[in-house]
C-alpha positions as CSV (number, residue, x, y, z in Angstrom):
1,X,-83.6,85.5,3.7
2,X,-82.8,83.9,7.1
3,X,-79.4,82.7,5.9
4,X,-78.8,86.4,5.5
5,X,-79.9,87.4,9.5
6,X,-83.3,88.4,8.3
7,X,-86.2,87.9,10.3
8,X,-88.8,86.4,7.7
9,X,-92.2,84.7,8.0
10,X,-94.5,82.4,5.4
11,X,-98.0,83.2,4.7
12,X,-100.5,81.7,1.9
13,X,-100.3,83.8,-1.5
14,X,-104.0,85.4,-0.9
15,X,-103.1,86.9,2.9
16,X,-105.0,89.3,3.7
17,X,-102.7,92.6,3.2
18,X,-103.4,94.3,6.3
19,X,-102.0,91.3,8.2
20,X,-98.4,92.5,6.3
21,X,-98.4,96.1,6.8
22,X,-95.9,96.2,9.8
23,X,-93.4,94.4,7.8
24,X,-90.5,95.3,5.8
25,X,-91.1,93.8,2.4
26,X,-92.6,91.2,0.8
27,X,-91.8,88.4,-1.7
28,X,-93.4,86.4,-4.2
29,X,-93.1,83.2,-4.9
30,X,-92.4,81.4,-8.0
31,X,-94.1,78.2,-9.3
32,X,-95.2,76.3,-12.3
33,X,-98.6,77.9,-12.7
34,X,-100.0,80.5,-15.6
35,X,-101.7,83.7,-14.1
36,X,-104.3,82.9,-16.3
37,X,-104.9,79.5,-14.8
38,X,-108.7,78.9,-13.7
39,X,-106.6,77.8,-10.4
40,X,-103.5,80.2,-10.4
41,X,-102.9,81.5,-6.9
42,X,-103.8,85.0,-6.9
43,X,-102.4,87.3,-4.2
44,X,-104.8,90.6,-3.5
45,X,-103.5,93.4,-5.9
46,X,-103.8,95.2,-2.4
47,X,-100.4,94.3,-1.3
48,X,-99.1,96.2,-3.9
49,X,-100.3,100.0,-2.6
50,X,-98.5,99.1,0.8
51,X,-95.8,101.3,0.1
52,X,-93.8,98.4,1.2
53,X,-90.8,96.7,-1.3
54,X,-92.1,93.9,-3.2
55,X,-90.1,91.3,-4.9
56,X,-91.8,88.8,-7.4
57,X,-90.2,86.1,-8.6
58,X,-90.8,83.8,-11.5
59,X,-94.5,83.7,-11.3
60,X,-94.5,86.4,-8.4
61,X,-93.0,88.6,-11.2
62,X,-95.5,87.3,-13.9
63,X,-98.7,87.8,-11.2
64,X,-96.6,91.4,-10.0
65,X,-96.9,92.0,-13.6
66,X,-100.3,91.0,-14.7
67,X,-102.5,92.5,-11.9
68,X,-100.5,95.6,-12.1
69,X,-102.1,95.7,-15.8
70,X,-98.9,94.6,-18.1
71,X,-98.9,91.4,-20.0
72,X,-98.0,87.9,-19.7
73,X,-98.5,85.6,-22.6
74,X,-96.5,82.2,-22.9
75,X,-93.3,82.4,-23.7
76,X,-91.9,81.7,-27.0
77,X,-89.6,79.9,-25.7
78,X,-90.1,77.8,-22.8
79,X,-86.6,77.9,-20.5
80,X,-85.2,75.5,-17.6
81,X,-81.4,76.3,-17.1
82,X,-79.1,78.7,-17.5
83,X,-79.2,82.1,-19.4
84,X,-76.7,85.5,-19.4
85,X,-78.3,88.0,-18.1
86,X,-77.3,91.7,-18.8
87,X,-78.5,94.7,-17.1
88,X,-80.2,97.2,-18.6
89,X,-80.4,99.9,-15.4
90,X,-78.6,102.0,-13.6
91,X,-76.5,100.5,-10.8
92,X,-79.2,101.4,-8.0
93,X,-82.2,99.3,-6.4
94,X,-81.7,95.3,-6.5
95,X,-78.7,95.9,-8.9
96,X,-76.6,98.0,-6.8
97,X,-73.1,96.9,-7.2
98,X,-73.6,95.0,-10.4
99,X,-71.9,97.8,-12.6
100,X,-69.8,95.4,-14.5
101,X,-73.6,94.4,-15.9
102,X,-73.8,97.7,-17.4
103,X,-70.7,97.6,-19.7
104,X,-72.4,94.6,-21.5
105,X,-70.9,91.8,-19.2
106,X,-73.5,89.1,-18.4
107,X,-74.0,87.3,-15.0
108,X,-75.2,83.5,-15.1
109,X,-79.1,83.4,-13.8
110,X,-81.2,80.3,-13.7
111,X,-84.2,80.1,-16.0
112,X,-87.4,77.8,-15.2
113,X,-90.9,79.2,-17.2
114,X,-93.2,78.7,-19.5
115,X,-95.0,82.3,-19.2
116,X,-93.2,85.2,-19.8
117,X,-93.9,89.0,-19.0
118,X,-94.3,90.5,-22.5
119,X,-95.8,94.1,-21.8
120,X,-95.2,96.3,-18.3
121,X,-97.7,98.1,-16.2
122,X,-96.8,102.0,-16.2
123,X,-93.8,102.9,-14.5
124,X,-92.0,100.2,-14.6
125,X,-88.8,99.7,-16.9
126,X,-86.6,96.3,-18.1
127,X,-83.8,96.2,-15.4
128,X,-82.3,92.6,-16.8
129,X,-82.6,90.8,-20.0
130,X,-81.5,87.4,-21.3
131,X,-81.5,86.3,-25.3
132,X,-84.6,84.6,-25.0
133,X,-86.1,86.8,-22.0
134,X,-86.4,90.6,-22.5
135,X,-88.1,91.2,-19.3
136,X,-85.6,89.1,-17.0
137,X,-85.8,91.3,-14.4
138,X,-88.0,94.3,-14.4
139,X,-88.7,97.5,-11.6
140,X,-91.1,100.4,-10.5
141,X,-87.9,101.9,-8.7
142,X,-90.4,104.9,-7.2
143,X,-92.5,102.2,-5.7
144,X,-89.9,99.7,-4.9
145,X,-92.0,96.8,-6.9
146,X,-89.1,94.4,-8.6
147,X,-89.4,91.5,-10.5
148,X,-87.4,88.8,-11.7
149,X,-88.1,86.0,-14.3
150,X,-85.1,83.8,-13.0
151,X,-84.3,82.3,-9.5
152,X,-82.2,84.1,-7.2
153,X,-82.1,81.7,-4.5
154,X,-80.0,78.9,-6.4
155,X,-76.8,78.6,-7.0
156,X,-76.9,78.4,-10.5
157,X,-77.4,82.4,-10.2
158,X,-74.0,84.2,-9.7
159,X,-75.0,87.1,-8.1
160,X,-78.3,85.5,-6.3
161,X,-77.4,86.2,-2.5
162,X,-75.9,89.8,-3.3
163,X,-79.4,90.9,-5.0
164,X,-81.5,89.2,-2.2
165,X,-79.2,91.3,0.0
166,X,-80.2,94.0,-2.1
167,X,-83.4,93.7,-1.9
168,X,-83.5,93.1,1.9
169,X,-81.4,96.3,2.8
């Protein structure tokens, strides 16, 4: 986020969401936990009715996912490295400018899970999906909630930075 000129600032995973409503968006973390866990990190649901962008990644899309009331179960198969990733959305929200996705061209993305999203809370739709992932990358466009399964911020991902810049504008 900073390497893009973006002001940004860290807080623990259970902030309180008042202490985030004056910014512009907020993202989740990933990491090696289950959302089932007895000590997953939890973030307050709260966060969520903000009205502010929210983009979950890895386990911040799993947690995004799960306390919005879709389903997480452990993934059939467990993934660290790379997977094609197609889109499945129009070329609009974190995916604007990725139309060659759309034709059925893929774009490398970088895969570390064991969980996997496997059902999605209402409103939401697949944006992205890898042979072994269907729910790569998922949105609520209307409510600006986006999640992806794989890790933007490496360079493993192809098209990493221009989505975070996505998501950031």
């Amino acid at each position: 986020v900073r390497r893009l000129n973006v002001f940004s600032e860290i807080f623990p995973v259970d902030v309180d969401p008042e202490e985030l409503k004056e910014f512009k968006g907020i993202i989740i973390s990933g990491g090696p936990q289950s959302v089932y866990g007895e000590d997953s990190p939890q973030t307050n649901a709260d966060i969520f009715k903000l009205g502010l962008p929210v983009l979950g990644v890895c386990y911040g899309q799993q947690l995004m996912v799960y306390q919005l009331g879709g389903k997480v179960e452990p993934g059939r198969i467990k993934e660290y490295g790379p997977a094609q990733m197609v889109a499945n959305t129009d070329d609009h929200g974190i995916f604007k400018g990725f139309d060659k996705l759309m034709d059925g061209d893929s774009t490398r993305v970088w895969m570390s899970h064991g969980d996997a999203v496997c059902g999605l809370p209402d409103g939401f739709e697949i944006a992205g999906s890898t042979s072994d992932c269907e729910y790569a990358a998922v949105a609520n466009y209307e409510k600006k909630l986006f999640g992806i399964q794989f890790h933007f911020e490496v360079t493993h991902t192809e098209l990493g930075k221009e989505l975070l810049d996505n998501f950031l504008k």
